[in-house]
Structure formats: structure tokens, C-alpha cells
C-alpha positions in Angstrom: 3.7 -22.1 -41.4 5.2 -25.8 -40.7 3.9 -27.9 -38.3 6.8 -28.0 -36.4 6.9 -24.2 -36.6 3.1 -24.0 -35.5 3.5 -26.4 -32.7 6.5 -24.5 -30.8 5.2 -21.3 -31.5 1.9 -23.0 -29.3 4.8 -23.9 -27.0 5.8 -20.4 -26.5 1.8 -19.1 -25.9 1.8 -21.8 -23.3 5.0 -21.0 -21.7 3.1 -17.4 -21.4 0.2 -18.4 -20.1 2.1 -20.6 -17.9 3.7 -17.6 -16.2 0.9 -15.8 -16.2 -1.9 -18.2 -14.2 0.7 -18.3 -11.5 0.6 -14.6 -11.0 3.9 -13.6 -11.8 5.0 -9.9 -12.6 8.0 -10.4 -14.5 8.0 -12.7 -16.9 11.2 -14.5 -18.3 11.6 -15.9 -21.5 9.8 -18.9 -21.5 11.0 -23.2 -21.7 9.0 -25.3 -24.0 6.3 -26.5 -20.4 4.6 -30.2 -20.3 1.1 -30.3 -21.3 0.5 -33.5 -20.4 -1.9 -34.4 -18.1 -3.6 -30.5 -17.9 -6.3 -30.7 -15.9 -9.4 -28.7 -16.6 -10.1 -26.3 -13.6 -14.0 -26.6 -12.2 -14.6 -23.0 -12.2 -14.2 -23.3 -16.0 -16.3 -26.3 -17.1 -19.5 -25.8 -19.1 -21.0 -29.4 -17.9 -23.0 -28.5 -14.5 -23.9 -31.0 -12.1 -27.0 -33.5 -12.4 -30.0 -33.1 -10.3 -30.1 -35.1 -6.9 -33.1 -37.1 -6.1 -33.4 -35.0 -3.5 -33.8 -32.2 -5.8 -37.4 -32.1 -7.0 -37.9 -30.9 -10.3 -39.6 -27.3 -10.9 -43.0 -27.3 -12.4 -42.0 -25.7 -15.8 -39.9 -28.6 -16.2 -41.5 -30.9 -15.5 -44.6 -29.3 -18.2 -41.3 -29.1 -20.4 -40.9 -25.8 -20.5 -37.5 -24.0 -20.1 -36.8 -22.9 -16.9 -35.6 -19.1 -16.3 -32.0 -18.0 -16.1 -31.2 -17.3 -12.4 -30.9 -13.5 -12.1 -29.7 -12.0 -8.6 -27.5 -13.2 -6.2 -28.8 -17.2 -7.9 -26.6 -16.1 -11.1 -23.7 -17.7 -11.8 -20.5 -16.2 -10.4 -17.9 -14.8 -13.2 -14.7 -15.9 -13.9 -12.2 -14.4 -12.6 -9.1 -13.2 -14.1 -7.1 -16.4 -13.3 -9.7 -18.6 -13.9 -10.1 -17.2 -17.3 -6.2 -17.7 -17.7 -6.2 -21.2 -16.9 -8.9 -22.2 -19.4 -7.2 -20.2 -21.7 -4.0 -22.7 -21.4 -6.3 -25.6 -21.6 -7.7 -24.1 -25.1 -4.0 -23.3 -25.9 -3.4 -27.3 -25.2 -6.1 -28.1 -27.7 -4.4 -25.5 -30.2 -7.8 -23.4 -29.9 -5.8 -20.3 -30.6 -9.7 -18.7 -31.6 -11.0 -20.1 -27.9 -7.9 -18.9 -25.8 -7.8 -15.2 -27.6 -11.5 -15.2 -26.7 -10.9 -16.1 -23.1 -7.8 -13.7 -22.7 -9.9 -11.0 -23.8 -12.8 -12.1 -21.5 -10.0 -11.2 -19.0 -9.0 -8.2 -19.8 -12.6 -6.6 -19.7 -12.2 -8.0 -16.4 -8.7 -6.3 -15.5 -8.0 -3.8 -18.5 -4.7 -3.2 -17.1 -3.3 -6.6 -16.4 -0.1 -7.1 -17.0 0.1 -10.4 -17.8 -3.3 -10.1 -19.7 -1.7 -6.8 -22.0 1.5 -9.1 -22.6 0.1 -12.4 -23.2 -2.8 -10.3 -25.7 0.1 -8.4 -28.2 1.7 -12.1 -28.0 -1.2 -13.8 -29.6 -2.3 -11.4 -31.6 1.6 -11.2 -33.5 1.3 -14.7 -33.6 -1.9 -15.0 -35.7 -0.3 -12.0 -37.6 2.8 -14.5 -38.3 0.6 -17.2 -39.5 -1.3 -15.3 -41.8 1.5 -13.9 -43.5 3.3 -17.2 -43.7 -0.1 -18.7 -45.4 0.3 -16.0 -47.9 -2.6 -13.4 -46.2 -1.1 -10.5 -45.6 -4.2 -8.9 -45.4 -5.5 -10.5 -42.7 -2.1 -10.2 -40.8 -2.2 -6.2 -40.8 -5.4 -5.5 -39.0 -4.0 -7.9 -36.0 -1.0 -5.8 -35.2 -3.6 -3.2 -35.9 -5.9 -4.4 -33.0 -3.0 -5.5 -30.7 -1.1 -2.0 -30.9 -3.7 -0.6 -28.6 -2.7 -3.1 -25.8 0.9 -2.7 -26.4 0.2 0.8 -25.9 -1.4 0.6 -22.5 1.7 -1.7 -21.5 4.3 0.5 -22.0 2.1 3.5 -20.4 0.8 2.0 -17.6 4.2 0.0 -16.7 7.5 2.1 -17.5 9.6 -0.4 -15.7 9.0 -3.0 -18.7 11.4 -6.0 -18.4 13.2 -7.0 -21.6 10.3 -9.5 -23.1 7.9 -6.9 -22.5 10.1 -4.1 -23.9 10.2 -6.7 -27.1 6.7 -7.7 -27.6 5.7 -3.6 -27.3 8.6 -2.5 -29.8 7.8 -5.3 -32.3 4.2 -4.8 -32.2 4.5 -0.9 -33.0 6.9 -1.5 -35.9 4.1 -4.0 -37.3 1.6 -1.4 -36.9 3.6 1.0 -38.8 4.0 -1.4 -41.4 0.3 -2.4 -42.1 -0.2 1.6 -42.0 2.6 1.7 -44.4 1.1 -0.8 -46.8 -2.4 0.9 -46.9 -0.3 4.3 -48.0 -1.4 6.2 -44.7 2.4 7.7 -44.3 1.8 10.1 -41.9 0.7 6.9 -39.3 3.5 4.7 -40.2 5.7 7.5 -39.6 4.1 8.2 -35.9 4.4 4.4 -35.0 7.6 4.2 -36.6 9.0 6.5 -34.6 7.1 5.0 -31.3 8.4 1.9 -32.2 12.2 2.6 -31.9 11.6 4.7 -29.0 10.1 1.6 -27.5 13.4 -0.2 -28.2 13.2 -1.2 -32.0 16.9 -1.6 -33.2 16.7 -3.5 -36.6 18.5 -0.5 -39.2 18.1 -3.0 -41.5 14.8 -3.5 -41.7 14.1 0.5 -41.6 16.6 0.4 -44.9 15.2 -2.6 -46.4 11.7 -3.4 -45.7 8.9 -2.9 -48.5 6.2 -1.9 -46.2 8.1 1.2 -45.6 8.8 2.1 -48.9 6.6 5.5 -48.8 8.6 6.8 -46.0 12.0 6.7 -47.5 12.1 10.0 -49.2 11.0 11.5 -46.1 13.0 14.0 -44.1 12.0 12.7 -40.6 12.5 9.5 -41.9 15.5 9.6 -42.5 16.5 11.7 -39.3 15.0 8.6 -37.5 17.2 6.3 -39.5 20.5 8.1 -38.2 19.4 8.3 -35.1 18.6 4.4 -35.4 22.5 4.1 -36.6 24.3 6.0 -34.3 22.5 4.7 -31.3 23.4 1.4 -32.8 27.1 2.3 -32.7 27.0 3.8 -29.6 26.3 0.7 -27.9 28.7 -1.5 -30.1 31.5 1.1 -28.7 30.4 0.6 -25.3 30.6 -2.8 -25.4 
């Protein structure tokens, strides 16, 4: 992947994240946003304070011994969901795209149905997916739309009144899934997501015809059912237009 590729594709994530940290529902497609400037929230800081004078020092430190991890109501509070989001745009800044999938999934064991959490996770996962096969990995590109099929999953069922981006991402993502399945000769499961996958909104008869992932589905009946189906919903809606 170019540089310039890389970088707007960061553009995009951040654009995502963007919408997401401010608590919208709906997401539109997203403008390039200014980085500049970002500001790292306090809640998500790893430095902690320094000890006032007035503070005096515990006995095991002072013997230097390591003092206990505060258990109880003296713990730490966790991040919430927003929190999490907003160092996730700061890692995004830094183009820690390792950090910020880390941190998104640190909020969605927090929310499991988020939203903006399930969106923003099939987005980043397809977009490691995209680098990996551009870098020549294929292999390591599969088992990502793999992993983020799941989430696309719980999208669609938990929210049937999917805007267009999110009606996009979940299509796209189940159409890569059966593709890695297709790949790894498992026909029967890149049939199944196949057939998710244009239910979802998939529309690209081209790729159905043409692409060599799917190759061991061709000669299949329901296969090619799909396929008309596919073309004549296609027409349908050039006639209507």
C-alpha cells in the first residue's frame, strides 16, 4: 500500500472515530478531520501524578519494596466507552493502528453492542485486511475478515435500521468472509456468507462472475441461482431508475 493510500485510509479511521467519540448514531460518510493539535484526554494518560510533600511516603517504599495494587473501591476507575474512543483517535493520530484496534476492542467488552464500537471494529479490521493483501499477505488478510465477520453480524442483527455506511461495511465484510472461506476450499461456508452477503446489500455481479476466491462455487446450483438473482435485482433497479 502507498503512503499516500495508507495515510487517507488513516484519514478515513479518524473520520470514524471522530463520529463516534461524539456520540452520534448515524454516521455519514466521513471528511478527511484536522489532527492537529489532538489533545490527549486525562482519563486516558498512563503518567499519574507525583507525590505531594504533604504526602508521606508508605513504609514499603520507603524500605524499597513495591507497594500493593489498590484493590476495592482505592482501584483505579475503568474507562469508559468514550474514553476508550478518544484514546483510540489519539493512537489513530500516531498511526497505531495495533494500539487503537486494542483500545476499540477494550470498548466493546465494555458495550458489546455499541454501535459505533461494531462499525468502527469491521472498519479496522477490513482495513488491515486491505493492507495485508496489498503487501502481498493474503494469508494474513483472510483471518481478519474472518474475526470481524462476527461484529458485522451482531450489527446488522441487533440494528435493522442500518444506514447506508453501515449497510456497506456489513455487506463487504460478509463477502470477504466468504472469500477467505472460499480460498481455504470450505464451499459449503463461502456459500452461506455468500448468500448473507448479498442479502446484506452486496451488488457487485461482477465480482460473483469474476473473482478467483470463488472459483469452487461456480459449478454450483445455488450458486448460480444467487447469481440471477444478483442480476435481475440489478436490472430491476436500473429500470426503476
Amino acid at each position: 500500500m502507498s503512503r499516500t493510500t495508507y495515510g487517507l485510509a488513516i484519514l478515513a479511521i479518524l473520520a470514524i472515530l471522530a463520529i463516534a467519540a461524539c456520540g452520534c448514531t448515524r454516521p455519514t460518510p466521513p471528511a478527511p478531520p484536522k489532527t492537529e493539535g489532538t489533545e490527549v484526554d486525562d482519563a486516558t494518560r498512563d503518567d499519574k501524578p507525583a507525590a505531594t510533600q504533604d504526602q508521606p511516603a508508605s513504609e514499603e517504599t520507603n524500605s524499597g519494596l513495591a507497594t500493593e495494587e489498590p484493590v476495592g473501591d482505592d482501584a483505579a476507575p475503568e474507562k469508559t466507552v468514550d474514553q476508550l474512543m478518544r484514546q483510540a483517535k489519539q493512537l489513530a493520530d500516531e498511526q497505531d493502528i495495533g494500539g487503537m484496534l486494542r483500545a476499540i476492542n477494550e470498548a466493546h467488552k465494555l458495550d458489546p453492542k455499541n454501535r459505533e464500537v461494531l462499525f468502527l471494529l469491521c472498519n479496522v479490521l477490513q482495513f488491515q485486511a486491505a493492507i495485508a493483501s496489498q503487501d502481498g499477505k493474503p494469508k494474513e488478510a483472510y483471518p481478519k475478515y474472518q474475526e470481524g465477520a462476527p461484529y458485522a453480524r451482531l450489527l446488522r442483527d441487533t440494528y435493522p435500521d442500518l444506514n447506508p455506511d453501515e449497510k456497506v461495511v456489513v455487506a463487504s465484510m460478509l463477502y470477504n468472509e466468504a472469500c477467505s472461506y472460499g480460498v481455504n476450499d470450505d464451499a459449503d461456508k463461502a456459500m452461506a456468507s455468500l448468500e448473507e452477503a448479498v442479502d446484506a446489500g452486496f451488488k457487485n455481479a461482477d465480482q460473483l462472475a469474476n473473482n478467483p476466491d470463488l472459483a469452487l462455487l461456480r459449478d454450483r446450483a445455488d450458486f448460480k441461482e444467487l447469481q440471477e438473482k444478483l442480476t435481475a435485482t440489478m436490472k430491476d433497479r436500473k429500470a426503476t431508475r
